[in-house]
N, CA, C and O atoms as a CHARMM CRD file, in Angstrom:
* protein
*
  292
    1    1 UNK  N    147.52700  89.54000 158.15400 PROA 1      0.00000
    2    1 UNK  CA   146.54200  88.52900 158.31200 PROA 1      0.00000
    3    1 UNK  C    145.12400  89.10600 158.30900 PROA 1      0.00000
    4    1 UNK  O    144.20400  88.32600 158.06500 PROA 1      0.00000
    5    2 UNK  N    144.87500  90.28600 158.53400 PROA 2      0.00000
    6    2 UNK  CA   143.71200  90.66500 158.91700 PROA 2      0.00000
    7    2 UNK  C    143.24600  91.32700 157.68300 PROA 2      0.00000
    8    2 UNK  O    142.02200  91.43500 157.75500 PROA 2      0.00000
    9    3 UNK  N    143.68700  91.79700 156.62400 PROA 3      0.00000
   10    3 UNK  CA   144.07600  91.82000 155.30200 PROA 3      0.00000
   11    3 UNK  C    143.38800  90.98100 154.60600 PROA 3      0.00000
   12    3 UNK  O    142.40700  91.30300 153.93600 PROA 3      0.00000
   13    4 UNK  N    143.97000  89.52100 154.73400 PROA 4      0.00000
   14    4 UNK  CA   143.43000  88.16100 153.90900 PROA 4      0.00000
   15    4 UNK  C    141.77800  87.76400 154.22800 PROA 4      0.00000
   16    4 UNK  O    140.90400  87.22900 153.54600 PROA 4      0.00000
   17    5 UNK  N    141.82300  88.31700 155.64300 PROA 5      0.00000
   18    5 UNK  CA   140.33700  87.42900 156.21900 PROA 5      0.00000
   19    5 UNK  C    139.32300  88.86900 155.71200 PROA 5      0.00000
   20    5 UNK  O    138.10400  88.71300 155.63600 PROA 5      0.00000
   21    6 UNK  N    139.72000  89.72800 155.50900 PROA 6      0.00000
   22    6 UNK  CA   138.64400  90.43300 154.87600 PROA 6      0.00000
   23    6 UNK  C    138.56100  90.23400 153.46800 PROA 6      0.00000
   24    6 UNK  O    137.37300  90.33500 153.16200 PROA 6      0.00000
   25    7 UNK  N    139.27100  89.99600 152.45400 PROA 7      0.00000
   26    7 UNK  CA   139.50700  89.63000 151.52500 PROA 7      0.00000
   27    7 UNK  C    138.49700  88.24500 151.34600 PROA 7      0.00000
   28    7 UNK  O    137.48100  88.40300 150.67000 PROA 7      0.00000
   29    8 UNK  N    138.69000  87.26500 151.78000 PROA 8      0.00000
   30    8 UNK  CA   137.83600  86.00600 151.82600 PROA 8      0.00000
   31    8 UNK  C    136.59100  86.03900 152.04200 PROA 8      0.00000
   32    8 UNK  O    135.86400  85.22700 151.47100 PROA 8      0.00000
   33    9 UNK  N    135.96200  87.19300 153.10800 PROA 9      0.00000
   34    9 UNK  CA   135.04900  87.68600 153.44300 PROA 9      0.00000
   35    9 UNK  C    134.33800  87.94000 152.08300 PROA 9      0.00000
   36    9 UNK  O    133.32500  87.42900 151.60500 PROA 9      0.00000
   37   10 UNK  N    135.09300  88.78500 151.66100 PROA 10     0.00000
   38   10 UNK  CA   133.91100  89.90000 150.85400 PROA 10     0.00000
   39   10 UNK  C    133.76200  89.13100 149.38100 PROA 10     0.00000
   40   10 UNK  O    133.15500  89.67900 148.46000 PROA 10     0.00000
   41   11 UNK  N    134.37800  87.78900 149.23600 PROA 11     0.00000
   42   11 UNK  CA   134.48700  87.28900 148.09100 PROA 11     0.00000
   43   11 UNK  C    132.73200  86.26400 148.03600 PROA 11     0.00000
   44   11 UNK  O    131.83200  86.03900 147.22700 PROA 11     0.00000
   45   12 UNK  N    133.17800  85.84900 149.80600 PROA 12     0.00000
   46   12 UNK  CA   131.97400  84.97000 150.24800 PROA 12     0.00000
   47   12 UNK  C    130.69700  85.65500 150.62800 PROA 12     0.00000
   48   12 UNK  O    129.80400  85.07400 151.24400 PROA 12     0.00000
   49   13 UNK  N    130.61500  87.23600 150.14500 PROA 13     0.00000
   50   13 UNK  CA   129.20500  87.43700 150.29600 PROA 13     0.00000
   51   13 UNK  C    127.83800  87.37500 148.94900 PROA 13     0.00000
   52   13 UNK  O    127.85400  87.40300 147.71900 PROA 13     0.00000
   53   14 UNK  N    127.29400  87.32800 149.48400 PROA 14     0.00000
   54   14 UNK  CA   126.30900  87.09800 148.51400 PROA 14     0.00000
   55   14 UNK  C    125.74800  88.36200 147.59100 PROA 14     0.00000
   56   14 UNK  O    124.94700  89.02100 148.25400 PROA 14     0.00000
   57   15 UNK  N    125.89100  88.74900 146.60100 PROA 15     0.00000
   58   15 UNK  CA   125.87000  89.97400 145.76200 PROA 15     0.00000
   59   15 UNK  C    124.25400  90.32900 145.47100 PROA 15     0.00000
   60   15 UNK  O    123.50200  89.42900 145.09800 PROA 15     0.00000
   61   16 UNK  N    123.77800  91.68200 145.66300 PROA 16     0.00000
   62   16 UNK  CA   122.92800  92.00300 145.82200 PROA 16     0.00000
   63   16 UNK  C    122.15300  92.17400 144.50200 PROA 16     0.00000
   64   16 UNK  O    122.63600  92.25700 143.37300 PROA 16     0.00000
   65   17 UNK  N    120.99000  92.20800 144.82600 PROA 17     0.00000
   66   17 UNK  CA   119.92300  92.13700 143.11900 PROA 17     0.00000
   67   17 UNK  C    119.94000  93.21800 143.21200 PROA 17     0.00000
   68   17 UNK  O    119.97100  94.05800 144.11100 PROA 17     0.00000
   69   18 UNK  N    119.89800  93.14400 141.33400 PROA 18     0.00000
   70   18 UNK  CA   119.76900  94.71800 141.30600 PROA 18     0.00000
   71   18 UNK  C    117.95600  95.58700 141.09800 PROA 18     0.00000
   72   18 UNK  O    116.99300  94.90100 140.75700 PROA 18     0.00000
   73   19 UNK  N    117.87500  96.50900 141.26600 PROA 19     0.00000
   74   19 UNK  CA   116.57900  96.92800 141.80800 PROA 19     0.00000
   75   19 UNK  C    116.08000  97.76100 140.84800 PROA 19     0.00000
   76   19 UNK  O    116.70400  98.59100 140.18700 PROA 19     0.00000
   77   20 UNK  N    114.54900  97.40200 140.79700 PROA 20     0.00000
   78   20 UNK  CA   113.86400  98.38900 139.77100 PROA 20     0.00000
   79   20 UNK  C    114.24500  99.48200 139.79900 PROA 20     0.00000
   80   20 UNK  O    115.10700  99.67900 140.65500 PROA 20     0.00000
   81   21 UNK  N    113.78000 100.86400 138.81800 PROA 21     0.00000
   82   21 UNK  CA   114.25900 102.16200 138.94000 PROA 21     0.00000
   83   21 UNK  C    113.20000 102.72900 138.46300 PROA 21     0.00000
   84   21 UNK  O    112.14700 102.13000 138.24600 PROA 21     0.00000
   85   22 UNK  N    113.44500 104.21400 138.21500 PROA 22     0.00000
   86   22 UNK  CA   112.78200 104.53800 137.04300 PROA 22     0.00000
   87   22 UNK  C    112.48500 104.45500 136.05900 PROA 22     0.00000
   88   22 UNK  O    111.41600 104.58900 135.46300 PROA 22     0.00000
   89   23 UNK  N    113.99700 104.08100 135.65700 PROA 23     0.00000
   90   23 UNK  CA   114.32000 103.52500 133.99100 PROA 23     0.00000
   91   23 UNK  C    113.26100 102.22800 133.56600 PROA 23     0.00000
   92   23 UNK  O    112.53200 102.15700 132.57700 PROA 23     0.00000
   93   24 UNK  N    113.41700 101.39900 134.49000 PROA 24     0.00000
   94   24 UNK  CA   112.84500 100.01200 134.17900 PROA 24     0.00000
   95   24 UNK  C    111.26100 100.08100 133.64400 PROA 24     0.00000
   96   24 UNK  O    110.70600  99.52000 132.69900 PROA 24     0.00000
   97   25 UNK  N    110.53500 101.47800 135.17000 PROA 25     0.00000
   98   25 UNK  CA   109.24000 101.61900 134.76300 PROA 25     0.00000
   99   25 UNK  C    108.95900 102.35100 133.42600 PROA 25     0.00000
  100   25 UNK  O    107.87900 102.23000 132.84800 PROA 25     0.00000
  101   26 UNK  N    110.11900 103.22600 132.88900 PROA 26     0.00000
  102   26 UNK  CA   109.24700 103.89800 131.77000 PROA 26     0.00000
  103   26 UNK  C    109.80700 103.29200 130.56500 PROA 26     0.00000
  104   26 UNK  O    109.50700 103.91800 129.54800 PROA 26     0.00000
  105   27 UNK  N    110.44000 102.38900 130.40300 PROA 27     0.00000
  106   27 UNK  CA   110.55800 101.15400 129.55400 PROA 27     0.00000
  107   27 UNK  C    109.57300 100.00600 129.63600 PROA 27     0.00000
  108   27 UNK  O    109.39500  99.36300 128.60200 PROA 27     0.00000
  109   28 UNK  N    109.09200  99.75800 130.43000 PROA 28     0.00000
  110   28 UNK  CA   108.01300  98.87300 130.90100 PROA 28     0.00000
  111   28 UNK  C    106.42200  99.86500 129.96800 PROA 28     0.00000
  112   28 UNK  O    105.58200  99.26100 129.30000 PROA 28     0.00000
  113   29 UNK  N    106.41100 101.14500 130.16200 PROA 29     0.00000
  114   29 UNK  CA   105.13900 101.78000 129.53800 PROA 29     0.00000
  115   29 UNK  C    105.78900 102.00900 128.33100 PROA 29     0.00000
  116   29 UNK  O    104.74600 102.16300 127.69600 PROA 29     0.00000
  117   30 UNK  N    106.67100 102.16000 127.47600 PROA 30     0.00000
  118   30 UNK  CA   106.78000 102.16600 126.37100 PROA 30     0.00000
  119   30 UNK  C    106.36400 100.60900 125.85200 PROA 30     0.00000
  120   30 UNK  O    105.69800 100.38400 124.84200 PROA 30     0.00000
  121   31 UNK  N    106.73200  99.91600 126.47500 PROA 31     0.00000
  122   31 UNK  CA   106.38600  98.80900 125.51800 PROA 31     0.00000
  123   31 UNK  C    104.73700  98.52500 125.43300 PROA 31     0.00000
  124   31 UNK  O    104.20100  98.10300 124.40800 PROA 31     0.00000
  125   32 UNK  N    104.27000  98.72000 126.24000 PROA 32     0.00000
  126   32 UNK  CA   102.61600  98.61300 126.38400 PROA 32     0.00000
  127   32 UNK  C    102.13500  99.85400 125.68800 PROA 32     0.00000
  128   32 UNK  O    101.02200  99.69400 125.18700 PROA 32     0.00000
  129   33 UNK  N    102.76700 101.29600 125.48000 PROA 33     0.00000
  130   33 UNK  CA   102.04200 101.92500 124.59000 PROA 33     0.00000
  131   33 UNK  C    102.42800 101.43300 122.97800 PROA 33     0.00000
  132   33 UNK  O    101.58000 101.42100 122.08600 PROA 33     0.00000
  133   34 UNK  N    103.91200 101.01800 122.77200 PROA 34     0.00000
  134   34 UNK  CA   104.17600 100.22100 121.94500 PROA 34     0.00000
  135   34 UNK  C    102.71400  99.40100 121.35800 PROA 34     0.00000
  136   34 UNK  O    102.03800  99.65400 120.36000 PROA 34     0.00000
  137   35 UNK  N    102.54900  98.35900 122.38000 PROA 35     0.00000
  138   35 UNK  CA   101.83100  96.69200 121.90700 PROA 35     0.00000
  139   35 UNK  C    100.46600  97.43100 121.77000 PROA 35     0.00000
  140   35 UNK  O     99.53600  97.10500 121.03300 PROA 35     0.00000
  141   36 UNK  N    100.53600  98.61000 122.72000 PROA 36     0.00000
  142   36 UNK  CA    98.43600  99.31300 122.38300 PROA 36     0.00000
  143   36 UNK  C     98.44600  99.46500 121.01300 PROA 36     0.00000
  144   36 UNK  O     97.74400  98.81100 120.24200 PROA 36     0.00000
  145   37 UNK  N     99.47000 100.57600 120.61100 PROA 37     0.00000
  146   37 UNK  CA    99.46200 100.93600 119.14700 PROA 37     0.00000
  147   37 UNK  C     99.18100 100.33600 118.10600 PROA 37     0.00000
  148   37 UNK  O     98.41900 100.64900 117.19100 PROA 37     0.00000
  149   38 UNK  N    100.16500  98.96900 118.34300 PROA 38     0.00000
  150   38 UNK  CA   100.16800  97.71800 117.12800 PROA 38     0.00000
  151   38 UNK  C     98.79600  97.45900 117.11600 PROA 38     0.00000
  152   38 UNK  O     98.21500  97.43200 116.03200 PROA 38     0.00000
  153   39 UNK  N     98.07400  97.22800 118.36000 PROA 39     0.00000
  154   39 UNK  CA    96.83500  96.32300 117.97700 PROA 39     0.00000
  155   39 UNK  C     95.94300  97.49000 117.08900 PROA 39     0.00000
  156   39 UNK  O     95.49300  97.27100 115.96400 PROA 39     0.00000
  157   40 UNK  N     95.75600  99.02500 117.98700 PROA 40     0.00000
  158   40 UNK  CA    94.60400  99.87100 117.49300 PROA 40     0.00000
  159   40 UNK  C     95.03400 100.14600 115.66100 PROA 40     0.00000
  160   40 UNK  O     94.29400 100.17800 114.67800 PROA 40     0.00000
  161   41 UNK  N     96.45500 100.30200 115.78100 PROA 41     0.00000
  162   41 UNK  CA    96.93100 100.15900 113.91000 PROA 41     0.00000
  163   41 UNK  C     95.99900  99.14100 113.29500 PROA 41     0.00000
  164   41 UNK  O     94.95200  99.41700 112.70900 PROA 41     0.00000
  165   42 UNK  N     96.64900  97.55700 113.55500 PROA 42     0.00000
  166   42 UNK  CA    95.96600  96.52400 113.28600 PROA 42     0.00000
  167   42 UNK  C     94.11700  96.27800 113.32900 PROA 42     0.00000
  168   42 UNK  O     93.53200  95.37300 112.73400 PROA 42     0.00000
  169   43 UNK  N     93.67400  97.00000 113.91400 PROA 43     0.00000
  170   43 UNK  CA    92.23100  96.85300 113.61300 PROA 43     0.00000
  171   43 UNK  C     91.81300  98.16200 112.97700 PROA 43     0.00000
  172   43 UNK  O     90.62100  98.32500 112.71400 PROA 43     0.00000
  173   44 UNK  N     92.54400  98.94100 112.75700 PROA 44     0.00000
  174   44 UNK  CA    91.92600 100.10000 111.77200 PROA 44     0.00000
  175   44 UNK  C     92.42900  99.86800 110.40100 PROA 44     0.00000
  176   44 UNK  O     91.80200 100.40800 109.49000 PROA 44     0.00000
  177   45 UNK  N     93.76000  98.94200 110.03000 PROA 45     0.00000
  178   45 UNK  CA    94.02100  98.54100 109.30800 PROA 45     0.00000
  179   45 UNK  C     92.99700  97.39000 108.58600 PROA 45     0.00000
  180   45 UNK  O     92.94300  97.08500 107.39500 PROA 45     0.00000
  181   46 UNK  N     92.24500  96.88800 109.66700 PROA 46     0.00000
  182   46 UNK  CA    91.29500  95.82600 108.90900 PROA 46     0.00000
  183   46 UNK  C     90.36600  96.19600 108.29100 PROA 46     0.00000
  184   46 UNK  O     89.95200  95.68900 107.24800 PROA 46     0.00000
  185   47 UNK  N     89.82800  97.32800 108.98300 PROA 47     0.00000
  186   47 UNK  CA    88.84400  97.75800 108.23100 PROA 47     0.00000
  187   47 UNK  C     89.00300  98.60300 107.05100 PROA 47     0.00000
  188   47 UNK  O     88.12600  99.43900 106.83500 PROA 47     0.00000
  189   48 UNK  N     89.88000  98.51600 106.35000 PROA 48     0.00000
  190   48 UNK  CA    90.27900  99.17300 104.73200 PROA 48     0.00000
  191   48 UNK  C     89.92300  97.71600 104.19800 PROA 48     0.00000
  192   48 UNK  O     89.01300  97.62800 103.37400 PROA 48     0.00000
  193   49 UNK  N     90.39900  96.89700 104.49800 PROA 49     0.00000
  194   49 UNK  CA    89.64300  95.41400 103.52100 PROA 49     0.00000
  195   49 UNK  C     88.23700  95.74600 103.15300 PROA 49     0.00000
  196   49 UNK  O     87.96500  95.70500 101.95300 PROA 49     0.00000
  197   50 UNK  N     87.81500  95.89200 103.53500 PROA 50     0.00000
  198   50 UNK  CA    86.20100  96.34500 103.02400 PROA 50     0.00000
  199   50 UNK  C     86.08600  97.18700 102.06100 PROA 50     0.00000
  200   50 UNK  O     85.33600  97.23200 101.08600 PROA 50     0.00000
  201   51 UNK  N     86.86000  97.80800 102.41600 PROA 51     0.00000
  202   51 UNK  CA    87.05700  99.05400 101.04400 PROA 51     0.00000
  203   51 UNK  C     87.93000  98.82900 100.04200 PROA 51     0.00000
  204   51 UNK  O     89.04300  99.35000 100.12200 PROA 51     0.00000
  205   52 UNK  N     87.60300  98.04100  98.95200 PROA 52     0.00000
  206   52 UNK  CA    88.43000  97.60600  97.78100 PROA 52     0.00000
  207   52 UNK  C     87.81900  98.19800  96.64600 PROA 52     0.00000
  208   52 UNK  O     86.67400  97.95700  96.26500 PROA 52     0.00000
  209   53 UNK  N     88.82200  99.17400  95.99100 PROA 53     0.00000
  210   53 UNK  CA    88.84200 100.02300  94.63500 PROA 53     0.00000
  211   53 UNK  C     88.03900  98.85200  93.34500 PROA 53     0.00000
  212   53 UNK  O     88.20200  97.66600  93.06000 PROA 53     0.00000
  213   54 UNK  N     87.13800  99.96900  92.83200 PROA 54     0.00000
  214   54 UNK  CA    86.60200  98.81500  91.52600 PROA 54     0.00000
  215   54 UNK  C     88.02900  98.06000  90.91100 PROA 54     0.00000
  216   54 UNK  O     89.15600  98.35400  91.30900 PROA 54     0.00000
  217   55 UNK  N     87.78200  97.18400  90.01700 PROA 55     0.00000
  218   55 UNK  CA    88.89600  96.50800  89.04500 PROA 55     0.00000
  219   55 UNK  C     89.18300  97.40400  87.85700 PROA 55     0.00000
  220   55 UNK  O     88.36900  97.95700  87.11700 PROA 55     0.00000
  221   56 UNK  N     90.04100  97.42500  87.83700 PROA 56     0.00000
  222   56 UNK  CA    90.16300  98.29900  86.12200 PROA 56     0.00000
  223   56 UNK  C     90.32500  97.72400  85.15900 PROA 56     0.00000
  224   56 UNK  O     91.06600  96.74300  85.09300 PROA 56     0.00000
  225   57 UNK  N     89.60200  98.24500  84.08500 PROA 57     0.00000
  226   57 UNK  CA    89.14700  97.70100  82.61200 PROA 57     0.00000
  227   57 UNK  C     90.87200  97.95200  82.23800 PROA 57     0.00000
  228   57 UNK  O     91.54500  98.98200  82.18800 PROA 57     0.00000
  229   58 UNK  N     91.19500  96.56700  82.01900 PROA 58     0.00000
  230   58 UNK  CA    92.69200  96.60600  81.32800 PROA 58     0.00000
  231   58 UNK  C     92.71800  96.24900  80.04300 PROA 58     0.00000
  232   58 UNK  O     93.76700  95.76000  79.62700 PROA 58     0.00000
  233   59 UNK  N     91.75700  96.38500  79.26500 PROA 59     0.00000
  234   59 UNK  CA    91.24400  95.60200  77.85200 PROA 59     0.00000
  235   59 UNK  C     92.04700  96.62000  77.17600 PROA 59     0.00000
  236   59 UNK  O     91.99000  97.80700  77.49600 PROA 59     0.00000
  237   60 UNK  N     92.94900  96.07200  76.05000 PROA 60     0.00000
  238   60 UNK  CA    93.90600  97.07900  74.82000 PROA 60     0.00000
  239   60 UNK  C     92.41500  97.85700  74.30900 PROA 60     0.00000
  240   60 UNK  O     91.24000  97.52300  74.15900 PROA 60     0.00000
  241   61 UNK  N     93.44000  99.37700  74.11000 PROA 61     0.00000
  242   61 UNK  CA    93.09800 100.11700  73.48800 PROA 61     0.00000
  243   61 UNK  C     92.94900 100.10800  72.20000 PROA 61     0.00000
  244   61 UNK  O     93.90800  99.50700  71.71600 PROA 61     0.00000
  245   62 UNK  N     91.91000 100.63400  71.03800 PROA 62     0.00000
  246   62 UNK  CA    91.95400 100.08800  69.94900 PROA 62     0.00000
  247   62 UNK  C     92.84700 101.07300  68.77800 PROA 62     0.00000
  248   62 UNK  O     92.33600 102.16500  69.02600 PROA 62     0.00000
  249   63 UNK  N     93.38600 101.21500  68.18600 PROA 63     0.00000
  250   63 UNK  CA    94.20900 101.93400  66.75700 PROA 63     0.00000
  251   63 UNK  C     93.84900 102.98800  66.76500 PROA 63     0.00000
  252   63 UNK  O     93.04600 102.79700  65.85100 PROA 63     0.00000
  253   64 UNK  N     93.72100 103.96000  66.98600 PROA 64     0.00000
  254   64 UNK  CA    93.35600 105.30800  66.35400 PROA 64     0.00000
  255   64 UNK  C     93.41500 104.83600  64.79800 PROA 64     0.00000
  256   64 UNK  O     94.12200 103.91200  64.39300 PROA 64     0.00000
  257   65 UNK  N     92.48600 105.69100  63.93400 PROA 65     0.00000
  258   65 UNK  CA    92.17100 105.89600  62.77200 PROA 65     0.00000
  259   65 UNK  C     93.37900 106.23900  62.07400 PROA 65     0.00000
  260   65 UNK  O     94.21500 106.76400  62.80900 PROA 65     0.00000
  261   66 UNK  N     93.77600 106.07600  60.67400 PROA 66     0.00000
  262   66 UNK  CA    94.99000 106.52200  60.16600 PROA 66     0.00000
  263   66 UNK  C     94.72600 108.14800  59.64400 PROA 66     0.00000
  264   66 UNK  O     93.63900 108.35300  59.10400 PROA 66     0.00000
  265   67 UNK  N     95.59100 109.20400  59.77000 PROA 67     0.00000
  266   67 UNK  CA    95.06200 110.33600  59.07400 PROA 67     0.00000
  267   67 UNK  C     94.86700 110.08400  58.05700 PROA 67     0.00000
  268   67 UNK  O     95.33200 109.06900  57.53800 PROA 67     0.00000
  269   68 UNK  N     94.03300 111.01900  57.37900 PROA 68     0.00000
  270   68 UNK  CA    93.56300 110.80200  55.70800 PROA 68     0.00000
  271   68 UNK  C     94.52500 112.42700  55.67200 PROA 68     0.00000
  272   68 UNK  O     94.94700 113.12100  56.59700 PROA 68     0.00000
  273   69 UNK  N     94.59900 112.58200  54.24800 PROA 69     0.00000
  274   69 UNK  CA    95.28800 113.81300  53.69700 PROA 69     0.00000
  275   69 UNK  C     93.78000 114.90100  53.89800 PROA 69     0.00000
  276   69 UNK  O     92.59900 114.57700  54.02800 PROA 69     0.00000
  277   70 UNK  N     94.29700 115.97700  53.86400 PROA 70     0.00000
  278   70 UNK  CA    93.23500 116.83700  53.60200 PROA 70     0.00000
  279   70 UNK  C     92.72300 117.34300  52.28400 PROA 70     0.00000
  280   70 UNK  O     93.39400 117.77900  51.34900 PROA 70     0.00000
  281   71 UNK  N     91.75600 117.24500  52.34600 PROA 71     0.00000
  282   71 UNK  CA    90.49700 117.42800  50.87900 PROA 71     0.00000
  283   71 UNK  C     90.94500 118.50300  50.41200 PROA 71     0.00000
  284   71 UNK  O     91.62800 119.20300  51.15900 PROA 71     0.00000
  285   72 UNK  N     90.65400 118.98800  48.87000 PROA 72     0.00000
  286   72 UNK  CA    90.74200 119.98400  48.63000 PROA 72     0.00000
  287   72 UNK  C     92.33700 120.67200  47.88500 PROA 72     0.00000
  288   72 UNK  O     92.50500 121.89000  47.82800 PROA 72     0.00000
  289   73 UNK  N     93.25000 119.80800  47.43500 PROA 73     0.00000
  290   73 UNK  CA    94.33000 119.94900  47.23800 PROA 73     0.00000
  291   73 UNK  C     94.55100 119.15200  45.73900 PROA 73     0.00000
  292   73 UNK  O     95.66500 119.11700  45.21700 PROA 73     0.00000
């Protein structure tokens, strides 16, 4: 009997939270050096828009000349 009532007991207690660690905190700073990164990427990335390569002359090239024979023959 004394068996069962501990048994019932430990079913009816209330289960404990589980608790920050270490782990949690240096997962917590990866993601913020993570989200820093994205942004400082993202605004150094903007500023290459400003810097756009001339256009290139895509106009066809014209025939080269046909050889002529050489003179003198």
């Amino acid at each position: 009997m004394a068996t069962e009532r501990v048994r019932t007991s430990l079913k009816d207690l209330p289960k404990p939270k589980p608790r920050n660690d270490a782990y949690t905190v240096m997962l917590t700073l990866a993601l913020l050096a993570m989200i820093g990164a994205c942004t400082l990427l993202f605004y150094d990335l903007r500023g290459y828009a400003k810097l756009r390569p001339d256009k290139l002359d895509v106009s066809p090239i014209p025939a080269a000349p046909a050889a002529t024979p050489a003179q003198g023959q």
